[in-house]
C-alpha positions in Angstrom: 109.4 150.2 114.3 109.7 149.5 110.7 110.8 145.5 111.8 108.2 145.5 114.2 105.6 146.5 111.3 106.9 143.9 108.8 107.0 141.1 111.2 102.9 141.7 111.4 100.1 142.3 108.9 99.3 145.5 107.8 95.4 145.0 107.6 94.1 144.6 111.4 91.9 141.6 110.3 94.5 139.9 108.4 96.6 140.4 112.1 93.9 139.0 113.8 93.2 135.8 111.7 96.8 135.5 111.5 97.5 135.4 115.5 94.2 132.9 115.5 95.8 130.8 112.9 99.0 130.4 115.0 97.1 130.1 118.2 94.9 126.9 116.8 98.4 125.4 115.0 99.9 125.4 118.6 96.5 123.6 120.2 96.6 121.2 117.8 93.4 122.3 115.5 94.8 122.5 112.4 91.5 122.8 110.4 90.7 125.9 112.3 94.1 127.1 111.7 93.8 126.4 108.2 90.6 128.3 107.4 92.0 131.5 109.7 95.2 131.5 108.1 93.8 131.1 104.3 91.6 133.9 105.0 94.5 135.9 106.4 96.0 135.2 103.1 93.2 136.2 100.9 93.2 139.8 102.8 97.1 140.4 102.9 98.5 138.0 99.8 102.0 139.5 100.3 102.7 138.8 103.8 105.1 135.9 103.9 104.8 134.6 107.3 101.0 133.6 107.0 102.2 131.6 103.4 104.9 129.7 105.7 102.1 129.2 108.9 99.5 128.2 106.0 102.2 125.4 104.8 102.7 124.1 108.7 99.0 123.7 108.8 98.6 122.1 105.2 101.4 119.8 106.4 100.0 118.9 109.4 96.8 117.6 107.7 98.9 115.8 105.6 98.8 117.7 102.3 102.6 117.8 100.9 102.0 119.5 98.2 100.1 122.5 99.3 102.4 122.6 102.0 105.2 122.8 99.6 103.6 125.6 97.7 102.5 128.0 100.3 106.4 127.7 101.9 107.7 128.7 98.3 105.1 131.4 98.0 106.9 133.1 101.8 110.3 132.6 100.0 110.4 135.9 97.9 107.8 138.0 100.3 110.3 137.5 103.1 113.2 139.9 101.5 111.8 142.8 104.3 111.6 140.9 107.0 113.9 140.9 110.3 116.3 138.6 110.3 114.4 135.8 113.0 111.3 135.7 110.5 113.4 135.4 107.1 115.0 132.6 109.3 111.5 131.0 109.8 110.8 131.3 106.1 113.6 129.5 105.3 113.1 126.7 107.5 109.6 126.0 106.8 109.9 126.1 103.3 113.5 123.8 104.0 111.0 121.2 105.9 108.3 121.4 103.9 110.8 120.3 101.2 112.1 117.5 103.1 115.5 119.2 103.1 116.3 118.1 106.5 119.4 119.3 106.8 119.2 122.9 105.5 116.1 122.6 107.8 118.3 121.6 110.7 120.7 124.6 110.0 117.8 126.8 109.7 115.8 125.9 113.0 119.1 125.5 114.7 120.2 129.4 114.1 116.9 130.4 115.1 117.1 128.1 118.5 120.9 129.5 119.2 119.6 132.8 118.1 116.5 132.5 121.2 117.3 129.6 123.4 114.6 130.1 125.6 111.8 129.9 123.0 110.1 126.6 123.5 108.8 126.5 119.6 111.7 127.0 118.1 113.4 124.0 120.3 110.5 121.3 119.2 110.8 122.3 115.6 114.9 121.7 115.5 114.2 118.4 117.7 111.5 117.2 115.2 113.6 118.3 112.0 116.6 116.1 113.5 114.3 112.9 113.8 113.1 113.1 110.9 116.7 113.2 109.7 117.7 109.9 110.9 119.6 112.4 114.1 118.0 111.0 116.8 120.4 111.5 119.4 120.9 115.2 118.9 117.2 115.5 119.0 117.3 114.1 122.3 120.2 116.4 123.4 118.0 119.3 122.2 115.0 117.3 124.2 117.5 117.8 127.4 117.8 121.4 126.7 114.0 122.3 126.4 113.7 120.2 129.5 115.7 122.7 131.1 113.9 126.2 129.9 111.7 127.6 132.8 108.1 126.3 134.1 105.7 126.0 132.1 108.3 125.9 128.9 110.1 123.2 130.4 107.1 121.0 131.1 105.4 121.1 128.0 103.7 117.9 127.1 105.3 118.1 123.3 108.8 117.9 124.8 107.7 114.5 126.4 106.7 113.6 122.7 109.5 114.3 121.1 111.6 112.6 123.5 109.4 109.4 123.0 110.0 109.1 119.5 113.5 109.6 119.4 114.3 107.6 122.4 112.5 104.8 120.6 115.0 105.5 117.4 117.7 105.3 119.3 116.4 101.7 121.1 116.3 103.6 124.4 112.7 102.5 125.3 112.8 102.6 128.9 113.4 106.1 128.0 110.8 106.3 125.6 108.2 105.2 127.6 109.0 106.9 130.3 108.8 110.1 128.2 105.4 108.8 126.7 104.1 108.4 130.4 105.4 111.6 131.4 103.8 113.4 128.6 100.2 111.4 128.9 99.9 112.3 132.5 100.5 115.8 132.0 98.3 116.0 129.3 95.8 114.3 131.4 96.1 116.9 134.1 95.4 119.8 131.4 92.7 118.1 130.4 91.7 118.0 133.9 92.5 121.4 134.9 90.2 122.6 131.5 87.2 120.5 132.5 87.2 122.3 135.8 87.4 125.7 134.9 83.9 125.1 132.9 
């Protein structure tokens, strides 16, 4: 219980702008994410794993720096945590660094640690691109492929294979990947349209 507590903010607004946040990182809305996550911060300052979700957003939009500085913020909040989210500290704050291959190790544990969590999977892929490892990205591309419906038919795997099939020069691969990934996206699209 006392894991379960620390892996989750105390204040039940701060829980509920932090699950937001998360929710509009993973849809792609980073601004939204952003603004929900900062306010999370503002109510529960010493809650590490909204400082290392704030520096995925600010990263995403592009802001290095910030990023860099809400990852080192998690660092010393994260003593308490259970081991998967001191894990997740790490890594961000690893990637937001640019230390690809402490972030590799990092995203690696926490991908042997739950194989069958898709997020975890994209993140070591992407960190190992990044690094210049494009083929074991693609052999962890192979392995998310093969995690259960809907997991395994995520658009972003499709993604990631794209890029680092195109590293590696494969670009029949690539593009197949690329196609793969638009027409699925196209049919969530789809699928959102009609349930309006």
């Amino acid at each position: 219980a006392a894991l379960l507590r620390a892996a989750l903010p105390a204040d039940p607004t701060a829980a509920r702008l932090y699950a937001e946040g998360l929710e509009r990182t993973r849809a792609g809305d980073l601004l939204g994410a952003r603004e929900r996550l900062e306010e999370a911060a503002r109510i529960e300052p010493a809650f590490p794993l909204v400082h290392a979700a704030l520096a995925e957003a600010w990263a995403g939009l592009g802001y290095d720096q910030r990023a860099r500085d809400e990852a080192a913020r998690a660092v010393p909040l994260a003593g308490h945590l259970p081991r998967e989210g001191r894990l997740l500290v790490e890594a961000r704050q690893a990637e937001a660094s640019r230390d690809w291959p402490r972030a590799i190790e990092a995203y690696g544990a926490l991908f042997g640690f739950f194989p069958d969590n898709l997020e975890y999977g994209l993140r070591l892929a992407r960190v190992q691109a990044n690094n210049g490892r494009a083929p074991d990205a693609l052999g962890t591309v192979d392995t998310l492929r093969a995690l259960p419906p809907p997991a395994g038919n995520d658009p972003r795997i499709d993604v990631l294979e794209a890029v680092a099939a195109g590293s590696v020069g494969d670009y029949r691969r690539g593009r197949s990947a690329a196609e793969r990934g638009a027409e699925l996206i196209s049919e969530l699209l789809d699928f959102g349209r009609n349930e309006q």
